[in-house]
Every structure is written in C-alpha cells, then in structure tokens.
N, C-alpha and C positions, 0 to 999 in steps of 0.2 A: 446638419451633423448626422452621423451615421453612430446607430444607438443600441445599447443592448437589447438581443430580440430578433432585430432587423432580419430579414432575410434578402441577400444582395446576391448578383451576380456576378461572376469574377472569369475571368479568361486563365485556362488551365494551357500550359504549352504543352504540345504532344512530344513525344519525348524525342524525335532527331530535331524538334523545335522548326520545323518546318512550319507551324499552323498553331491556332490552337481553341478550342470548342471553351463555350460557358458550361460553368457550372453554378449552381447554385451554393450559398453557406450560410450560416447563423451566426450573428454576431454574438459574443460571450463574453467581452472585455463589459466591461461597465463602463456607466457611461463618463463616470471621472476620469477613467482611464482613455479612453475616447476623445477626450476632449484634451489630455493633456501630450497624448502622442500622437505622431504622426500611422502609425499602427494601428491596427484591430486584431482582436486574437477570433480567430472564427471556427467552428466544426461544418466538416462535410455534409452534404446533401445527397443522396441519394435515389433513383429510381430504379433502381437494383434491390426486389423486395424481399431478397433472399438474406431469412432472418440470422442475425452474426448477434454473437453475446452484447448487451450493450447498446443496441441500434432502438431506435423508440420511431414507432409508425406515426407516420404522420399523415393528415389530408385534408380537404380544405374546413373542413369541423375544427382544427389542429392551431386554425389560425386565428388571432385578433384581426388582423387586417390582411385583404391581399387574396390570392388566390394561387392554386397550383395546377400542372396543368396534368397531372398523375400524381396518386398515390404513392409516396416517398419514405423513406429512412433515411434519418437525423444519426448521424455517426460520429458519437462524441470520441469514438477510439483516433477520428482523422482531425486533428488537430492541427491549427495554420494560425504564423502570423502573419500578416499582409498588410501591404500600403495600401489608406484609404484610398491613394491613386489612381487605382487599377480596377477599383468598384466601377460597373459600368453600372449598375442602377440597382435601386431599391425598389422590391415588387412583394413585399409580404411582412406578416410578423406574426413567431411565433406567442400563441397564449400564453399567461404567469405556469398555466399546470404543468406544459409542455416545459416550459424554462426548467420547472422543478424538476421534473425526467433529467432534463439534461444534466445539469447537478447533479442529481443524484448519484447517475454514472458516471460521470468525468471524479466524484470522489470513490466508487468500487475502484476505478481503475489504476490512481494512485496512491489507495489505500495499501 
C-alpha cells in the first residue's frame, strides 16, 4: 500500500507527449484515503532550488527513510491527483516535521 509520507516516482509526459521523464512526489492523501481510492493526492518534488513562497528544503537529514540523490524543494503549491497505477516505485519518506511544513503550507495557500 502506498502511504501518507511516501516519496514515489511517477512518469511526467513531456508535453507533445512524445516521452516522458520521472519525477519525484509526496504522498498527502492519508492513508484512509489511500486505502479506500484508487487515487493518491500527491505534491511536487523538486531539484530546482530556486526558493518560490511555500517550497520547504529538503535532503537526505529531511527523510525517515530512503535517500535523495540532491538537495530538493517539496512544492506543496504543485498539487496532483494520480492513479496508484502509474507509481513506478517507492524510494523515500518524508519525517513527521517535514509533513508539518507541508501542512502548514498547503493551509497559507488555501487560506
């Protein structure tokens, strides 16, 4: 099962859909939610450390488990739901602290 936290990667289509490159994301659905849809609501991943309002640094100090292969931005502004289908694998998980970051922004932004 694929769980709140999780850091998974995901196949982005380049946009004439010609191809398409991984990406990294963070799982945010809970894990009820998880379990009872076929769905995951996830935020972007970034290694673009060019700091945008909202983004929360992360690196491998950042993680419960797993490891990263650069220094990244968690980009709760880039919001996705996706099919667990398409997850090609789990390679990380963000800490409780880091989750709180996350929260915290995802409620500025709909505040």
């Amino acid at each position: 099962m694929h769980s709140q936290r999780d850091i998974v990667l995901i196949p982005i289509p380049y946009t004439d859909l010609s191809s398409h490159k991984k990406r990294p994301v963070v799982i945010v659905s809970s894990n009820q939610y998880n379990s009872m849809f076929e769905d995951v609501i996830v935020v972007a991943i970034t290694s673009n450390l060019e700091q945008v309002k909202f983004s929360i640094p992360i690196d491998n100090g950042s993680l419960e488990e797993g490891s990263l292969k650069v220094a990244s931005l968690i980009r709760p502004d880039k919001i996705y739901t996706l099919n667990k289908s398409i997850i090609i694998k789990k390679f990380g998980k963000v800490s409780n602290k880091v989750f709180g970051q996350i929260k915290e922004s995802i409620g500025m932004i709909i505040d």
